[in-house]
C-alpha positions, 0 to 999 in steps of 0.5 A: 362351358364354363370361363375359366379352365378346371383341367388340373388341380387347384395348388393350395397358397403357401407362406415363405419366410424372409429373413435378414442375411446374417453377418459371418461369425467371428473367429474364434480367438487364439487361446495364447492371446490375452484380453487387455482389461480396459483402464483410465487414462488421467487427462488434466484440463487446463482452463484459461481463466478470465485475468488471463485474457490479454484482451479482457478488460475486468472491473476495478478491484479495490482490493489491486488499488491498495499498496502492498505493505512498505519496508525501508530502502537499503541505504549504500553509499553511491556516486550521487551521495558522494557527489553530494558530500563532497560539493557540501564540504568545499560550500562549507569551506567557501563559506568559511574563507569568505567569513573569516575575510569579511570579520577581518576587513570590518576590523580593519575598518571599524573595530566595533563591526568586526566584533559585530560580525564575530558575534554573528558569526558565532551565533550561526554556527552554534544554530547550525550545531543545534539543527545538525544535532536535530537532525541526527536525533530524527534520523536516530529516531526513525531507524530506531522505529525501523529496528522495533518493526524489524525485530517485532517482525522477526519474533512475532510468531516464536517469540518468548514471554521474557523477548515479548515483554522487551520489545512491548517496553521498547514500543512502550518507551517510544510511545511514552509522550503521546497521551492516545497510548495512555490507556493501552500502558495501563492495561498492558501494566495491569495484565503484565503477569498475567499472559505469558505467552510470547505471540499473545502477548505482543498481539495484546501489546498491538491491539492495547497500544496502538488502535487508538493510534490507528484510528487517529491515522484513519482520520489524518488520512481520510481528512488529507484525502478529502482536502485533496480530492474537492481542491483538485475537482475545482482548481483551474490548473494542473499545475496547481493540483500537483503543488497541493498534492504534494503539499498534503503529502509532506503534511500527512507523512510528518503527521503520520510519524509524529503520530507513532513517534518518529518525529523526523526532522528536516533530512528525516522527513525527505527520507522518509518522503522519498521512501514512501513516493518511491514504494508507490512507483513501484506498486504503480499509481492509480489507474483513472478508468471509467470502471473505477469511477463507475464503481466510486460514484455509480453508474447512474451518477458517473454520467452526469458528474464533471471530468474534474469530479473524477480527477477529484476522487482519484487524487485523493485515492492516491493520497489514501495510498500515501496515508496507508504506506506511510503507516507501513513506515511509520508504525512501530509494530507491523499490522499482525492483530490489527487489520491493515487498511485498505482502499476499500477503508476509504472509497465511500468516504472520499466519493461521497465527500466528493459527490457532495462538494461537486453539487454544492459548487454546481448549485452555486 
């Protein structure tokens, strides 16, 4: 008798097949109803840029620091001119009355000191008559500038080779006295036929007459800038730094119109002045931060060199500034061929300059 039972049949192994349950299948689609072809929707994407972060604070742009060209202000009769005007005449009578009751009394007193006093007299009103003829001359002469630019301004890109060659000979008169134009009224004489192209011809006008100018500008303002900046590094006062300031300023704005012709007296100069001072306020002023003294000097250097060192650079910066927008005002033709100069035209030579002065006083 054996272990197992082999009563019935053995039942052979059988393989079964497991599948995954299929998904129902989807409907079929009604024939009315229609596919939608896919399409592309136009999506813009605006990114904030870096200038536009209010809390972003970006490094000194030399290009930001240099003034945007200057015109002349519109001149208008306003209360303070005529405030001013009116006390002039009733000073002018005052004086007169006051005159006339001195003369008579030193006649009645002593005949000789009278006709003294007369004299006098009329000595200073015939140097009041030369200075108030001067004085409308300068005033003349600097709108006679203004008008040239103006005009150049307004012709410059249409202008025919007969209105060239007018407003060449008009810059041409202006610039008759000063010998650094000398050499571009020879060229501009010798080549006078043979351009006649309007555009051309006053581009060449710019290039021939006025670059010698233009560099002798550079240097005025660069060497104002310089006085200015090592001055104000080792002055002990503030007050001090802004009376030179100014100084400089007057110095390099009368230099600067003399220079292209203007010439401007007394009353022309504070014109011309207040024109210059009030284009800077509304550009804005030179802002000291530490990113652009670290741009100026380094950044090496910057730590080591002085707060008046700094104040240094920026003032002259600022006279720069002076310089290059009274080149604006005072320039017979706007800068068109002839590249106009920027901060960056004098930043290294003012920094440098500085740099130098401040190791030299420290090594003292």
């Amino acid at each position: 008798m054996t272990d197992h039972d082999t009563s019935g049949p053995a039942r052979k192994p059988r393989a079964f097949s497991v599948e995954e349950p299929q998904a129902p299948a989807a409907k079929p689609k009604a024939k009315s109803e229609k596919q939608r072809k896919p399409s592309v929707l136009p999506v813009t994407v605006e990114m904030t840029r870096t200038e536009d972060d209010p809390f972003q604070t970006p490094e000194a742009d030399l290009d930001a620091l240099t003034p945007p060209p200057a015109k002349p202000r519109t001149r208008r009769l306003t209360a303070g001119k005529l405030l001013l005007a009116s006390l002039g005449f009733l000073a002018a009578l005052a004086i007169g009355i006051w005159t006339d009751a001195l003369i008579t009394t030193l006649f009645d007193r002593l005949p000789w000191l009278g006709w003294a006093a007369a004299a006098a007299a009329a000595i200073a009103a015939l140097a009041l008559l030369v200075v108030i003829i001067r004085e409308i001359i300068g005033l003349r002469r600097l709108t006679r500038v203004a008008e040239l630019r103006e005009d150049i301004s307004d012709k410059a890109k249409f202008a025919t080779a007969d209105e060239a060659r007018a407003l060449t000979q008009r810059v041409s008169g202006l610039l008759a006295a000063n010998p650094l134009a000398a050499r571009g009224r020879k060229s501009l004489s010798d080549l006078d036929d043979e351009i006649i192209d309007g555009p051309h011809y006053l581009a060449f006008a710019e290039r021939e007459l006025l670059s010698s100018l233009d560099q002798q500008a550079r240097q005025l303002t660069l060497n104002a800038a310089r006085r200015v900046s090592v001055v104000t590094a080792v002055s002990p006062r503030a007050i001090v730094d802004l009376a030179y300031v100014g100084f400089e300023a007057v110095r390099l704005i009368r230099a600067m119109a003399e220079l292209y012709g203007g010439r401007p007296g007394t009353i022309g100069m504070a014109r011309l002045f207040k024109d210059v001072i009030a284009h800077l306020a509304v550009t804005g002023a030179v802002a000291a931060g530490d990113s652009l003294i670290h741009q100026v000097v380094g950044h090496g250097l910057a730590a080591k060199l002085s707060a008046r060192l700094g104040e240094g650079v920026i003032n002259g910066l600022m006279t720069a500034r002076i310089g290059i927008s009274a080149m604006d005002l005072c320039r017979p033709m706007p800068f068109d061929a002839v590249k106009r100069p920027g901060i960056g035209d004098f930043m290294s030579d003012i920094a440098g300059f500085s740099g130098k002065s401040g190791k030299t006083g420290t090594g003292d």
